[in-house]
LUMZA-206440 format. One record per residue (C-alpha): x, y, z. Coordinates in Angstrom, 2 decimals. Example, Ala and Ser with C-alpha at 12.3 -4.5 7.8 and 13.67 -1.06 7.14 Angstrom:
+---------+---------+---------+
:       u :       v :       w :
+---------+---------+---------+
:   12.30 :   -4.50 :    7.80 :
:   13.67 :   -1.06 :    7.14 :
+---------+---------+---------+
***
This chain:
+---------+---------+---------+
:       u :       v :       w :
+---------+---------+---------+
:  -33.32 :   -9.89 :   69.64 :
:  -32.08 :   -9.17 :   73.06 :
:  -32.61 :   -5.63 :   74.45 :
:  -32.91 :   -5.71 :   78.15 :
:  -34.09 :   -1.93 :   78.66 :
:  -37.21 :   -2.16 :   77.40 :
:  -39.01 :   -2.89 :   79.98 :
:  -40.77 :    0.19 :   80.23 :
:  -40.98 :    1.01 :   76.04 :
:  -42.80 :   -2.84 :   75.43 :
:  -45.98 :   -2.05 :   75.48 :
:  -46.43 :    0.94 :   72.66 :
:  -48.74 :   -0.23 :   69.52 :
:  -49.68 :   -3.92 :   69.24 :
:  -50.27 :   -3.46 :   65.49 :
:  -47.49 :   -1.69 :   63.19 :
:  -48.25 :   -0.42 :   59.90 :
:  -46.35 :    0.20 :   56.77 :
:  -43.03 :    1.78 :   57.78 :
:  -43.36 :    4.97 :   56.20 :
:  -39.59 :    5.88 :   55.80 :
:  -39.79 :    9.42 :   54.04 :
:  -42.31 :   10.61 :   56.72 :
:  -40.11 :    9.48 :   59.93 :
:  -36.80 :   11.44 :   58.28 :
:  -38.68 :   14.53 :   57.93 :
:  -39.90 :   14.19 :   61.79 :
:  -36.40 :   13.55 :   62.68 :
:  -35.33 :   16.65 :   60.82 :
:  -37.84 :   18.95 :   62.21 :
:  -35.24 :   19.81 :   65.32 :
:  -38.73 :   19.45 :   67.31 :
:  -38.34 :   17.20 :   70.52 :
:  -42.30 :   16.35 :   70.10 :
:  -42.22 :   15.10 :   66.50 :
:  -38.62 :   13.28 :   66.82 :
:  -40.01 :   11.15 :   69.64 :
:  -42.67 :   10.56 :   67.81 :
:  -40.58 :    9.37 :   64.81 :
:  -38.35 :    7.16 :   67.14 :
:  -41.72 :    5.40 :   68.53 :
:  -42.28 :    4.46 :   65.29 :
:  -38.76 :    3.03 :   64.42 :
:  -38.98 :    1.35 :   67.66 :
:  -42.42 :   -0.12 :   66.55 :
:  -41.03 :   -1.21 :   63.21 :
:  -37.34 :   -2.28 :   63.71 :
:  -38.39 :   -5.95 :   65.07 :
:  -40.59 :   -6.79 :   62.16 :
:  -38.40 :   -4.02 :   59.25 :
:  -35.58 :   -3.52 :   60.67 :
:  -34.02 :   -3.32 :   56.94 :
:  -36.42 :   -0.49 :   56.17 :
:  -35.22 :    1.59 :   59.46 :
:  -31.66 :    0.86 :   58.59 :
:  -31.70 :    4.07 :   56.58 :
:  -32.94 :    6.27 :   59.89 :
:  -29.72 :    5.07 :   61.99 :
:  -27.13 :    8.49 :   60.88 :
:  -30.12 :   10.71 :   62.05 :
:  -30.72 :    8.25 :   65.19 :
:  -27.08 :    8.50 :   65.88 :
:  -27.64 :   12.44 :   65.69 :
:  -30.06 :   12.26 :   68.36 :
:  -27.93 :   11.30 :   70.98 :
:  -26.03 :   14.27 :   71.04 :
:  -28.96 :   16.64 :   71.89 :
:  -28.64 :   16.11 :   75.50 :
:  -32.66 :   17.85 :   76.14 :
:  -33.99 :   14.62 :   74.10 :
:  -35.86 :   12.57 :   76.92 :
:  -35.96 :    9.55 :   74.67 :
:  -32.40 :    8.35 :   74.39 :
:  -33.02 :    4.45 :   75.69 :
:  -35.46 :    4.30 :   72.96 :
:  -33.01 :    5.20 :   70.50 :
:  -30.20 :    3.46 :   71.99 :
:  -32.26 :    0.41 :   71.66 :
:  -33.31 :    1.15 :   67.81 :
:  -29.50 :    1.48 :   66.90 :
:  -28.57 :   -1.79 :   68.77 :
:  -31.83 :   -3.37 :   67.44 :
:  -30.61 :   -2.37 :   63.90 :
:  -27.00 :   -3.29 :   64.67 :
:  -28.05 :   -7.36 :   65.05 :
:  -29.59 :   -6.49 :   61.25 :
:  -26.82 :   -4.61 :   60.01 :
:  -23.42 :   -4.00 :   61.73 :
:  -22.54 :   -2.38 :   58.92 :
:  -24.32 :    0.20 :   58.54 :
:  -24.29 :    0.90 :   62.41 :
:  -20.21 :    0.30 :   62.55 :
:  -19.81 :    4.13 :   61.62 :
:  -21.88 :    5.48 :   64.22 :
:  -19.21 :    3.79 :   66.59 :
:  -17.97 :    7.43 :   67.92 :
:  -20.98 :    8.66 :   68.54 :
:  -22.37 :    5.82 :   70.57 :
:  -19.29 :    5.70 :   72.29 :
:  -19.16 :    9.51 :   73.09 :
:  -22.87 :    9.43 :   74.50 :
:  -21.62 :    6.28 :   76.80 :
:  -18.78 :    7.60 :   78.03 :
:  -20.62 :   11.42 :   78.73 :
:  -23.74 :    9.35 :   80.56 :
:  -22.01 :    5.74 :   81.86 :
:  -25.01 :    5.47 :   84.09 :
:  -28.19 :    6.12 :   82.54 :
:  -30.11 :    2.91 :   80.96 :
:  -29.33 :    4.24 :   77.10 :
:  -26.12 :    3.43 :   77.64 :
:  -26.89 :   -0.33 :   78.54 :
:  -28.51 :   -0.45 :   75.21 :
:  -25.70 :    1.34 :   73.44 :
:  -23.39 :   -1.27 :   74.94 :
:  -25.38 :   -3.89 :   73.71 :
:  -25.07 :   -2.72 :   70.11 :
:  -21.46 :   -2.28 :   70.40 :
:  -20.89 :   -5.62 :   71.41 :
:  -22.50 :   -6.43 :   68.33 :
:  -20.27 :   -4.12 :   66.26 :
:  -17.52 :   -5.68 :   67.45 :
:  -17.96 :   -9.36 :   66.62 :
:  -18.68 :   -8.20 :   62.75 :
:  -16.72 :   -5.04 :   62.66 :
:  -13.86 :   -4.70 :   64.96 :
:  -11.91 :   -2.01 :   63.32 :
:  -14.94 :    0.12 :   64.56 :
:  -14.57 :   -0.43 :   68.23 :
:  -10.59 :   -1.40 :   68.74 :
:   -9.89 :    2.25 :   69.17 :
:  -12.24 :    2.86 :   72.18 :
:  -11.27 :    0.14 :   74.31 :
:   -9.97 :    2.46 :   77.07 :
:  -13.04 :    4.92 :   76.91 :
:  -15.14 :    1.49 :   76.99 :
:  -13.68 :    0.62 :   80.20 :
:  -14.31 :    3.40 :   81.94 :
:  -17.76 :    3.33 :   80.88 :
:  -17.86 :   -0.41 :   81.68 :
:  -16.33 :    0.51 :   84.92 :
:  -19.21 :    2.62 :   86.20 :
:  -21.93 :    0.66 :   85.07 :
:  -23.85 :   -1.64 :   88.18 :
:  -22.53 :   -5.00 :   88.59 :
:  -25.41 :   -6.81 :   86.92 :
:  -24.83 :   -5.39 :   83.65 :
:  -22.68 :   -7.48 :   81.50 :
:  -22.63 :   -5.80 :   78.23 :
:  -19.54 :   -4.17 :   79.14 :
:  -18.04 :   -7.50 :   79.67 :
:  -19.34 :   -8.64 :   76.42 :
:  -17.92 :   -6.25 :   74.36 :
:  -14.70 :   -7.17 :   75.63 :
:  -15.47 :  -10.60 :   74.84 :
:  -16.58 :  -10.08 :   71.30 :
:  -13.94 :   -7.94 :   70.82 :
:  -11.20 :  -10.80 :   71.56 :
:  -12.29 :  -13.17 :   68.84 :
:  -10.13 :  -11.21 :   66.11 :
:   -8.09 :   -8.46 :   67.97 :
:   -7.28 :  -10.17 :   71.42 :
:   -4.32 :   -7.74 :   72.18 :
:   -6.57 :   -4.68 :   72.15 :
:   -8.33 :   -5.86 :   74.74 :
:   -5.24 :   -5.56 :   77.48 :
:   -6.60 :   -2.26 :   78.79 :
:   -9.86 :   -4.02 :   80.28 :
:   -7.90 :   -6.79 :   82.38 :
:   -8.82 :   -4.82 :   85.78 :
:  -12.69 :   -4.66 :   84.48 :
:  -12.66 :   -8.65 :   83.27 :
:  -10.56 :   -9.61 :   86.80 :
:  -13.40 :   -7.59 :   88.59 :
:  -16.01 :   -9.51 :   87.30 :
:  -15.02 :  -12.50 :   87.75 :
:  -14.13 :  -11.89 :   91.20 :
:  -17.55 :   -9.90 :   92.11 :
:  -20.17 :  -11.09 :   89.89 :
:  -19.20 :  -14.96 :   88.33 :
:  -22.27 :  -15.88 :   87.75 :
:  -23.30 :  -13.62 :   85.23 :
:  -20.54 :  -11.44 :   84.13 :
:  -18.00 :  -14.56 :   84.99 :
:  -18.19 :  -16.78 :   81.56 :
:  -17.56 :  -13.84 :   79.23 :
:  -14.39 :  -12.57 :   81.29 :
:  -12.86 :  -15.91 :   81.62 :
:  -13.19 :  -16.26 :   77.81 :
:  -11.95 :  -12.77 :   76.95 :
:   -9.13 :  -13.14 :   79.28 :
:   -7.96 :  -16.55 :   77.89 :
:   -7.68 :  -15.12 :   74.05 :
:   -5.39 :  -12.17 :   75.59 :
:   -3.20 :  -14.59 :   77.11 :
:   -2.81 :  -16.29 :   73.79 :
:   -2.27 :  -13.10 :   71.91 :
:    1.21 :  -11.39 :   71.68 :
:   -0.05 :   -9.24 :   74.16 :
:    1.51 :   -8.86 :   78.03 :
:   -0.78 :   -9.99 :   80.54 :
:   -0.41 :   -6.94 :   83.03 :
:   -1.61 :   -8.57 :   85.76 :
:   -2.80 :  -11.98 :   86.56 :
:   -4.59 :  -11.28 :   89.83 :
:   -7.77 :  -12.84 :   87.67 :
:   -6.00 :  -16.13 :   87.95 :
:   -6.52 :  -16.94 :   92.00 :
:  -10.47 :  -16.09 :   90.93 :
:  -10.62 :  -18.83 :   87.73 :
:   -9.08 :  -21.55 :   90.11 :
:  -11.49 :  -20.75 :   92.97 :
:  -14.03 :  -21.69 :   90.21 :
:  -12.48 :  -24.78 :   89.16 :
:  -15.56 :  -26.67 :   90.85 :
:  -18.48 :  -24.21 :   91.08 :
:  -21.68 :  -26.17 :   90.34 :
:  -22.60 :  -24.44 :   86.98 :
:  -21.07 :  -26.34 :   84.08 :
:  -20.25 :  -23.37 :   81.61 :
:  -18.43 :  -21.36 :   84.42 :
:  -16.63 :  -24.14 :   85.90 :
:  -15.27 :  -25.31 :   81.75 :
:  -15.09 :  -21.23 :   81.57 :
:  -12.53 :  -21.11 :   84.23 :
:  -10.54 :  -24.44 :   83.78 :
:  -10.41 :  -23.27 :   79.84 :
:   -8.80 :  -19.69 :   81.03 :
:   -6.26 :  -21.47 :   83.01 :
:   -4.98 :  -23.78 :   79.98 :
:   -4.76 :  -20.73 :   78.02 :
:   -2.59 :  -19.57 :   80.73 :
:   -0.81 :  -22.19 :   81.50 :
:    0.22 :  -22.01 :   77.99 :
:    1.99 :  -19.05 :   78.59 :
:    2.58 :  -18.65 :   82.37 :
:    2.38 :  -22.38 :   83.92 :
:    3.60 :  -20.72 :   86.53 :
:    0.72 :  -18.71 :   87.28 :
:   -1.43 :  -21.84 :   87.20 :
:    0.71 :  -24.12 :   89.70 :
:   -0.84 :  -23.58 :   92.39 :
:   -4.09 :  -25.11 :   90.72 :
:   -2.96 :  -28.77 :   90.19 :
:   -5.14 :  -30.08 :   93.33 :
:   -8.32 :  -28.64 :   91.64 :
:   -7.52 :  -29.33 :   88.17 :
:   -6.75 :  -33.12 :   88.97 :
:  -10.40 :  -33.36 :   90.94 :
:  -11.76 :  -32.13 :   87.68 :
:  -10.73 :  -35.21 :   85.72 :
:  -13.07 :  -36.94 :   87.64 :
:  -16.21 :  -34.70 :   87.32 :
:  -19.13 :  -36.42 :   85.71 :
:  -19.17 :  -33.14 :   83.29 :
:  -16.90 :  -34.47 :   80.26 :
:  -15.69 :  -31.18 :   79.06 :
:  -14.93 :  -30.21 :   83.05 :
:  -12.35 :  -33.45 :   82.11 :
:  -11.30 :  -32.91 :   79.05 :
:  -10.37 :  -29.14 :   79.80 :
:   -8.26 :  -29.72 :   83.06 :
:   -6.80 :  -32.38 :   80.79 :
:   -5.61 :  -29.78 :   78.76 :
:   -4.57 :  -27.51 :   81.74 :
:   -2.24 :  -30.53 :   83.00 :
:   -0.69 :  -31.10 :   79.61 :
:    0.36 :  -27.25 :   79.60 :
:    1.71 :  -27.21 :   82.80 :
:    3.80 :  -30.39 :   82.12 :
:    5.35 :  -28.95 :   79.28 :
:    7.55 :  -27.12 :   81.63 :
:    7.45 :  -29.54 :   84.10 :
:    7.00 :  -33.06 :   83.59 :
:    6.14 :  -33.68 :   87.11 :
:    3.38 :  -31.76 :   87.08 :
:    0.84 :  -34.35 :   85.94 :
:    2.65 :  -37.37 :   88.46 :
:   -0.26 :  -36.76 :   91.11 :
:   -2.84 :  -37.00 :   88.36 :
:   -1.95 :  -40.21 :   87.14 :
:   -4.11 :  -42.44 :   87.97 :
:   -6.73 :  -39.76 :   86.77 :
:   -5.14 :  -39.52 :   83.36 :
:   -4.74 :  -43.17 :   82.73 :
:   -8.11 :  -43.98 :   83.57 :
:   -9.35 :  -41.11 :   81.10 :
:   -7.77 :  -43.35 :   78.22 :
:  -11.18 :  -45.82 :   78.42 :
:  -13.90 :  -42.20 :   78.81 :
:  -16.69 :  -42.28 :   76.72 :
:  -15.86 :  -39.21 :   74.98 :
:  -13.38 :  -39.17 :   72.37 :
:  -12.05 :  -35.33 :   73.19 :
:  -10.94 :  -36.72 :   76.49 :
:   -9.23 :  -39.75 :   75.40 :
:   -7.56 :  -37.09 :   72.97 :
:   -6.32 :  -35.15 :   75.66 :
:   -5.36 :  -37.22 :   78.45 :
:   -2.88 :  -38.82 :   75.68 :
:   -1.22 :  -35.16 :   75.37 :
:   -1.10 :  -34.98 :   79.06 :
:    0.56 :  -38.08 :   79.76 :
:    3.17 :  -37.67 :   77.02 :
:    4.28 :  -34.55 :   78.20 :
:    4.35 :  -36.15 :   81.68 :
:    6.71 :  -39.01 :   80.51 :
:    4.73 :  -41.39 :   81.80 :
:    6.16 :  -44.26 :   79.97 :
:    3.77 :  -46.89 :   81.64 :
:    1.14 :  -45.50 :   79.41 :
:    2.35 :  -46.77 :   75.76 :
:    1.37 :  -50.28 :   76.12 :
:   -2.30 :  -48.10 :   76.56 :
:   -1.56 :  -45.61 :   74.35 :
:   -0.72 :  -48.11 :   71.38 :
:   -4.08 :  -50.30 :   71.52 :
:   -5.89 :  -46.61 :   71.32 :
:   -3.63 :  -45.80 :   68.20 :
:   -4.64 :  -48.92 :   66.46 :
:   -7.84 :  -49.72 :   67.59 :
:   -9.88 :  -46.12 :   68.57 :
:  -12.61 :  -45.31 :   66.38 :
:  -12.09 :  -41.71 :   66.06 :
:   -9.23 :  -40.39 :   64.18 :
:   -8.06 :  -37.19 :   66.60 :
:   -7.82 :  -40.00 :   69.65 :
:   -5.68 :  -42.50 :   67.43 :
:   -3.38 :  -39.27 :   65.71 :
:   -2.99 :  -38.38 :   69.38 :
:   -2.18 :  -41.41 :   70.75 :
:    0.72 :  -42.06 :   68.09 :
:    1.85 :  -38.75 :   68.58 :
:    1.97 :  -39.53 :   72.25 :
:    3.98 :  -42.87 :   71.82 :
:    6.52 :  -41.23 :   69.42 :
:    7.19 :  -38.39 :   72.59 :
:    7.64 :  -41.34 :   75.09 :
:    9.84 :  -43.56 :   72.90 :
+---------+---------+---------+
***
């Protein structure tokens, strides 16, 4: 499990016993600060090794965070996300609470922890979270620059309910733009679903920052960013223009989904214009013979949209003769476009 506040709460009890469930609820209901810490040291001894016997402590952890004297709220922050990973669940209804304590204390290191488990949340239960998007951002707005979880829930959030996600654009763009390396992957992956939703991009400022990472050095952020701009491009070639010197350098980066991705981005922008893929090829033909059969795929997309009629006599030996299916289906879709 990944809680990254606990740097100071590790090293507690190096042996837990029995979790003794009906003697931790009656310390949490005491109202005493002395014997409720004490029962969330022992919820935060137990959760990693029974974290479905603590599930039935998480209403009264949730309870804790509203007493504002409690000087143990990262250790129950990190018991509710802890138990989230187990059970989303039964965590999901806690959702206002958690979000409440955030948005009241956006700096303190609970609320790192709390972000954490919403990001959870909202990969299994997005109804939970969709309606505190905006609080979110402001919370994920005044958090330090290294902290992703913010970002994250964003990210998790766009996997089923893209659209909701609109309100965080100026959070995601600032991410990318300030901290790439960590907080970059996520955005560029949250931002690509929303531009693929029904949802109005309302503003694409993040777009000049995804093509300045068109050939940064780490693999995932580089696919990250030429991904983004395909989504994009699918809806705003425009936008994504000016980024057809980059993109057609990336089909010949030793990195094969680097290829295959700006393959992608080229095909989208030739949909609207043909032209768009004429510097690129050369590129694109070569890409017909690459090793890897996604590539072949879609460098055959890219040069039908192009028009590139001196592709077929290419394009018909892979629809015979390629072993994998998706290259020859795309191949004789591509000849059927040209003819």
């Amino acid at each position: 499990m990944d809680g990254e506040g606990g740097d100071a709460i590790q090293q507690r009890r190096t042996a837990v016993s029995a979790f003794d469930l009906p003697s931790v609820l009656a310390q949490l209901d005491t109202h005493e600060p002395t014997e409720q810490r004490a029962a969330v040291e022992t919820i935060h001894d137990a959760v990693a090794d029974q974290p479905s016997a603590c599930i039935p402590t998480v209403p009264k952890l949730r309870g804790l965070l509203e007493q504002p004297a409690l000087d143990c709220h990262e250790d129950v922050a990190y018991c509710l996300a802890e138990l989230a990973d187990e059970s989303p669940t039964d965590v999901a209804p806690s959702v206002d609470g958690i979000v409440s304590f955030a948005t009241e204390n956006p700096d303190q290191p609970a609320t790192r922890e709390l972000l954490r488990c919403l990001e959870t949340i909202a990969a299994e239960q997005p109804a939970a979270v969709v309606d505190h998007v905006t609080a979110i951002v402001e919370v994920a707005d005044h958090r330090p620059t290294d902290d992703r979880w913010g970002v994250r829930v964003f990210t998790a959030l766009s996997k089923e309910r893209p659209a909701a996600i609109e309100p965080a654009v100026p959070v995601l763009t600032d991410a990318i733009a300030t901290n790439p390396e960590r907080k970059g992957g996520p955005a560029l992956s949250a931002l690509g679903r929303l531009a693929t939703s029904e949802a109005s991009l309302p503003t694409l400022e993040f777009v000049e920052h995804a093509i300045a990472l068109i050939d940064h050095d780490d693999d995932a952020l580089r696919n990250n960013a030429i991904g983004c701009l395909a989504d994009v491009a699918h809806t705003v070639p425009g936008a994504v223009e000016p980024a057809r010197p980059e993109l057609t350098a990336a089909l010949e980066n030793d990195e094969p989904t680097t290829r295959a991705n700006a393959a992608v981005a080229l095909a989208r922008l030739a949909v609207e214009t043909p032209t768009a893929v004429d510097p690129a090829q050369e590129q694109l033909l070569a890409l017909l013979e690459d090793d890897y059969d996604r590539v072949r795929a879609n460098a055959c997309v890219a040069l039908a949209h192009g028009g590139l009629e001196t592709a077929t006599d290419r394009l018909a030996r892979l629809a015979s003769e390629d072993p994998e299916p998706t290259v020859r289906e795309r191949a004789d879709w591509a000849l059927d476009r040209l003819s």
